[in-house]
C-alpha positions, 0 to 999 in steps of 0.5 A: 204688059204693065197697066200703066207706064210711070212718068220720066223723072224731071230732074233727069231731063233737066240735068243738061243746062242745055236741055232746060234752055231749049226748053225754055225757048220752046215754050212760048212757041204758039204751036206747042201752046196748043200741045200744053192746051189739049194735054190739059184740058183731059189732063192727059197722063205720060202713058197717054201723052207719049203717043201724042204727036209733038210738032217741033224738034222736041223728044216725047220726055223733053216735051212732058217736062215743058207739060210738067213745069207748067203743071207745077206752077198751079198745083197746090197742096191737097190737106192730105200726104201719101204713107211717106209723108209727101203732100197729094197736090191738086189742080182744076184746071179748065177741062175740070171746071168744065165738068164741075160746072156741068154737074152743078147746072143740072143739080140746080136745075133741076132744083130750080124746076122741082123735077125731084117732086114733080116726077112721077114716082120719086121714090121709085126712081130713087129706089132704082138709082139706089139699086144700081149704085149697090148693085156695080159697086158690089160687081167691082168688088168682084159680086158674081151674079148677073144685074137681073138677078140682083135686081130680083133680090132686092126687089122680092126681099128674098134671103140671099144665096151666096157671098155675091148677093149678100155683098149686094144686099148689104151695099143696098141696105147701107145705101139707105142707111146713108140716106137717113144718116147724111147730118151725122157728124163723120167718125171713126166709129161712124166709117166702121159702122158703114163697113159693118153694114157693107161686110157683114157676113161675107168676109172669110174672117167675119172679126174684120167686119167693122174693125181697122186692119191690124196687119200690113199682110195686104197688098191691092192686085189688079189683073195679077199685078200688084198696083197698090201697097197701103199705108201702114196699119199702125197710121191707120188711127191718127190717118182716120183722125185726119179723114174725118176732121177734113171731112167735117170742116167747111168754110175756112180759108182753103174752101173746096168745092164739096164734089172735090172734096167728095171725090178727095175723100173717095180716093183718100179712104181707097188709098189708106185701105184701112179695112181688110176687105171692103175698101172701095164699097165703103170709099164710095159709100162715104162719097155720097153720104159727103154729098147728101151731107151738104145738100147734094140731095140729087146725088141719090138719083146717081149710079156713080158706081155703074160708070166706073164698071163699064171701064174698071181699068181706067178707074185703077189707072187714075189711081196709079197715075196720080201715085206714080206721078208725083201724087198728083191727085188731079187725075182722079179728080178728073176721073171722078167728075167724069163719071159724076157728070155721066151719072148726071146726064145718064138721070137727066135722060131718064127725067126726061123720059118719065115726065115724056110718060107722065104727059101721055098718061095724062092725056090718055087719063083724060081720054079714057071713058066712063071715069067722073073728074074725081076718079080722073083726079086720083088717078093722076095723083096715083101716077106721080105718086105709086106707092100712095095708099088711098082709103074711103075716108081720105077720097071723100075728104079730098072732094067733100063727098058722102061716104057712099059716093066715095066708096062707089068712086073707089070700088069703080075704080078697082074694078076697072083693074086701076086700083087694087082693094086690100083689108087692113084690120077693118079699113079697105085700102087701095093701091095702084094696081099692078097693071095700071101704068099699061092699061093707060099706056095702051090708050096712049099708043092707040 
C-alpha cells in the first residue's frame, strides 16, 4: 500500500474547454465556498481530499483542481528549489496563521509573565525539555532503547552500552552545544560540526562523521518503500552555500516570520540530505539553534521531536505531499507548526502544574514547625532554585547574622533532612536534599 496517493495533474483535467467552464461556473457556488474553506484551513492533501464529500455535480479530480487554482493564486516562491531547479512555494493561509499566532501568544506570554524564572527549577525543567528532544529524536532515527533507560543514561552520566544510547547521549550533549552557541553565525563548518557531534561514534564508517556525502548511493526508505532520492552530491556545497546565507539574513523585503523560517530550514536540510546518516537529528537540531538565534529562548522548553514520534508517518507524509504536489512546501509548514504548538501547550501544561506545586509547597513551608523566618526563607529560595549551593557565609550575609547563628540555621536545617552537608576543601556546603520536595509534599497532602 502506498504511503501516500500523488495528486492528479491539473493540465490533464483541464484540457476540455468544457471542463474548465463548468469549473469556473462552479466556483462561485456558496456550498463549494465552504468545501475550499475546510480543505484549506487544514490545508488537506489529494490523499485526504479524495474521501471528502463533494456536494454538487462535481468529480473528486474536478473539484481538486477548483482547490488547486485558488492555491495558485496565493503561493509564492520560497528562496529555495528542488534538486531540478523548480522553486518550493509557500503559502499561510488562515488555519496557518491560526497556529503561528498560537505559538507566539504563549512564548509572549510567558515572557511578559516571567514564567522562565519564576518557575521553580528552571534549569531542571530546561534539562527535562533538552532530554526528551534528544531522546524522540534519536528514536526516529531508529535509537533502540526504551525512554527510561535513556533518561537513566543521561541522568547518571554512565558510559553507553550500544549505537542506540550513543546516538542519544550525542543528541543530548549537541543540544546543549546549541544552547551556548545560538549567536553564531551559521556555516558550513558550523552544520558539520553539529553532525560530528550527533554522529560521532555510531556511523558504520566513522569518516562521514561531519563530512558532506561524496556519493549519491543513498536513497531515503520509509517502511520498505523508497519516499526520497536526495539532490546530487556535487550541489551539495553551493546548496549549503544558499542554506546558510537564508539562514543568516534578516529583515530584507521578503521578511519570514522566524518559526517559518525555522521550519524552511527543517525541511530544506532533510530534503538535501547532505550527510550519509544523521540528516534528520541534524535538521532538527539547526531548527532550534535558528530559534534560540532570534530570541525564541523558550523553544528550549520544547520537545518538538516527541510530537513527531507519536506519529512518524505523518511527519513523512508531509514530506511527500509537498515533493509530490508541485513543491508546495505549505504542508510541511503546517506539519511543523502542529507539533511546535503541541510542544507548546504540552510545556505551558507543565508550567501550570509546577507553579500548582510551588503554591502548596509554599504553604506547607509555611506550616511546618520549628523552622525561624530565615530558615523558611532559604527553603523557598532552594524550591525555586534546586541545584543552589548555599554556604555558612552566603546565609549570614543574606540575614546580617553572626556566624554562629547562621551555622545553627544551617546544620538545623540539615538535620531535619532539608539540606544535605557536603565538605568541599575546607568549607561545608549545602544542598537541597534529595527528600526534600516530598517531606513538604506530605505536609501539603496532610
Amino acid at each position: 500500500m502506498a504511503i501516500i496517493v500523488a495528486p492528479p495533474q491539473l493540465s490533464a483535467i483541464l484540457k476540455s474547454p468544457e471542463t474548465l467552464q463548468k469549473l469556473l461556473r462552479t466556483r462561485v457556488d456558496s456550498a463549494f465556498q465552504d468545501v475550499i474553506q475546510k480543505t484549506n484551513e487544514d490545508y488537506i492533501p489529494w490523499h485526504q481530499f479524495r474521501y471528502v464529500p463533494i456536494p454538487m455535480e462535481l468529480s473528486h479530480e474536478e473539484a481538486w483542481a477548483l482547490i488547486k487554482l485558488g492555491r495558485h493564486a496565493n503561493l509564492k516562491k520560497a528562496p529555495f528549489t528542488d534538486k531540478n531547479g523548480a522553486p518550493f512555494l509557500y503559502w499561510i493561509p488562515d488555519g496557518l496563521q491560526k497556529d503561528l499566532h498560537a505559538v507566539d501568544v504563549w512564548a509572549r506570554e510567558n515572557l511578559v509573565t516571567d514564567t522562565s524564572s519564576a518557575l521553580p527549577g528552571r534549569e531542571q525543567f530546561v534539562i527535562r525539555s533538552l532530554m526528551d528532544e534528544a531522546i524522540a529524536s534519536s528514536q526516529l532515527e531508529g535509537a533502540a532503547t526504551t525512554t527510561p533507560k535513556a533518561k537513566e543514561l543521561l541522568r547518571t552520566g554512565r558510559t553507553p552500552k550500544d549505537r542506540s544510547e550513543q546516538m542519544i547521549l550525542n543528541n543530548w550533549e549537541t543540544m546543549q552545544f546549541i544552547r551556548e552557541k545560538r549567536k553564531t553565525h551559521l556555516t558550513k563548518n558550523f552544520i558539520t560540526e553539529i553532525h560530528q557531534r550527533i554522529t560521532e561514534n555510531t556511523l558504520d564508517h566513522p569518516e562521514d562523521s561531519g563530512r558532506l556525502r561524496t556519493t549519491n548511493n543513498i536513497i531515503v526508505e520509509y517502511q520498505g518503500e523508497t519516499v526520497h532520492i536526495p539532490p546530487d552530491c556535487s550541489t551539495l556545497s553551493e546548496r549549503m552555500d544558499a542554506f546558510c546565507e537564508f539562514a543568516n539574513k534578516d529583515g530584507d523585503s521578503r521578511w519570514i516570520h522566524p518559526v517559518i523560517k525555522a521550519a524552511m530550514l527543517h525541511f530544506w536540510l532533510a530534503y538535501d540530505h547532505p550527510f550519509h546518516d544523521g540528516n534528520g537529528r541534524t535538521a532538527r537540531a539547526l531548527m532550534y539553534w535558528y530559534l534560540l538565534s532570534r530570541n525564541y529562548l523558550l523553544f528550549e522548553y520544547l520537545a518538538i521531536s516527541r510530537y513527531i514520534q507519536r506519529a512518524p508517518g505523518q511527519y513523512v507524509r508531509a514530506y511527500l505531499h509537498t515533493e509530490t504536489d508541485e513543491n508546495d512546501l505549505t504542508y510541511f509548514l503546517f506539519y511543523n507548526l502542529k507539533a511546535t504548538k503541541q510542544a507548546c501547550e504540552e510545556a505551558q501544561s507543565y508550567i501550570q502544574r509546577k507553579q500548582k506545586e510551588l503554591t502548596g509547597l509554599s504553604a506547607a513551608l509555611r506550616k511546618y514547625p520549628g523552622l525561624n523566618l530565615r530558615q523558611r526563607s532559604l527553603l523557598s529560595h532552594a524550591i525555586q532554585h534546586p541545584h543552589e549551593t548555599y554556604t555558612i557565609d552566603t546565609h549570614r550575609n543574606a540575614h546580617g547574622i553572626v556566624y554562629q547563628t547562621a551555622r545553627t540555621d544551617l546544620l538545623d536545617l540539615a538535620g531535619k533532612g532539608f539540606l544535605k552537608k557536603e565538605k568541599r576543601g575546607k568549607e561545608f556546603l549545602f544542598v537541597q536534599a534529595d527528600k526534600m520536595m516530598d517531606k513538604l509534599r506530605n505536609v501539603a497532602s496532610a
